[in-house]
C-alpha positions in Angstrom: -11.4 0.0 0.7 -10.3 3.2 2.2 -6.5 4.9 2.1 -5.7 2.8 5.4 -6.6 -0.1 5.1 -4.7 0.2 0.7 -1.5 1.4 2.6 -1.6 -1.3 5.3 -1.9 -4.1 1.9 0.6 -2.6 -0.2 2.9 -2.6 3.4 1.8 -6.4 3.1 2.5 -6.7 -0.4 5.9 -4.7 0.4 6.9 -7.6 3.0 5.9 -10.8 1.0 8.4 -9.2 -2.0 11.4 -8.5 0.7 11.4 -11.8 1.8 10.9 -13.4 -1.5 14.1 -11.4 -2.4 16.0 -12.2 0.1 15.4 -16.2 0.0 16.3 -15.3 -3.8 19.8 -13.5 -3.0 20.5 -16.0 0.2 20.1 -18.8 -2.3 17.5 -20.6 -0.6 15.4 -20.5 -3.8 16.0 -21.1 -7.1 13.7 -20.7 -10.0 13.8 -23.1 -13.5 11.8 -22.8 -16.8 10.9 -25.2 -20.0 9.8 -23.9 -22.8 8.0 -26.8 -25.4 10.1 -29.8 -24.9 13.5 -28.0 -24.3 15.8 -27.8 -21.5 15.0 -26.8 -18.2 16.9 -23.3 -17.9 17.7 -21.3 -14.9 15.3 -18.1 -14.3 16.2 -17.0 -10.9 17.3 -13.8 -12.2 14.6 -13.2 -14.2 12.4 -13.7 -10.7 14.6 -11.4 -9.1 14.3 -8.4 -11.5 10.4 -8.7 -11.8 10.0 -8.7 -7.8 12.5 -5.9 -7.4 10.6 -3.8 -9.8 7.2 -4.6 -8.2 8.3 -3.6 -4.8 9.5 -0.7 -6.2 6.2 -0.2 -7.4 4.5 -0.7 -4.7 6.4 1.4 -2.8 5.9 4.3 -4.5 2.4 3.4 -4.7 2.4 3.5 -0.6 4.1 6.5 -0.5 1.6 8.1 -2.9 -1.3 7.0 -0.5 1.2 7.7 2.6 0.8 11.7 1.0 -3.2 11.3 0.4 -3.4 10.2 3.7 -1.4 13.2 5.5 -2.9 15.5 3.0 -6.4 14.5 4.4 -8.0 12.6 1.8 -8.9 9.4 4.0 
């Protein structure tokens, strides 16, 4: 896989995570956990903070390939 076509997937991967957020923070989704035989508990937020770090991975992995890519390295 060359630098364009891993930029245009994390730009993909970027997309899938803002919308998952925001169905998150509109409330359209909800998630819910049960550990063993327990209760099942609210996780939502829990969802929230793992896909707001990965996008914030991804996008400084995009911008990382975004400077390969201008620097010439395709």
């Amino acid at each position: 896989m060359d630098l364009v076509e891993r930029l245009a997937d994390c730009v993909e991967h970027m997309e899938e995570l803002s919308r998952r957020i925001g169905r998150i923070k509109a409330g359209d989704v909800h998630h819910q956990v049960r550990f063993g035989d327990g209760p099942w508990e609210d996780s939502t937020q829990l969802v929230l903070d793992h896909y707001e770090q990965l996008l914030g991975t991804f996008k400084t992995l995009g911008e990382d390939i975004r400077r390969r890519i201008d620097a010439g390295e395709i």
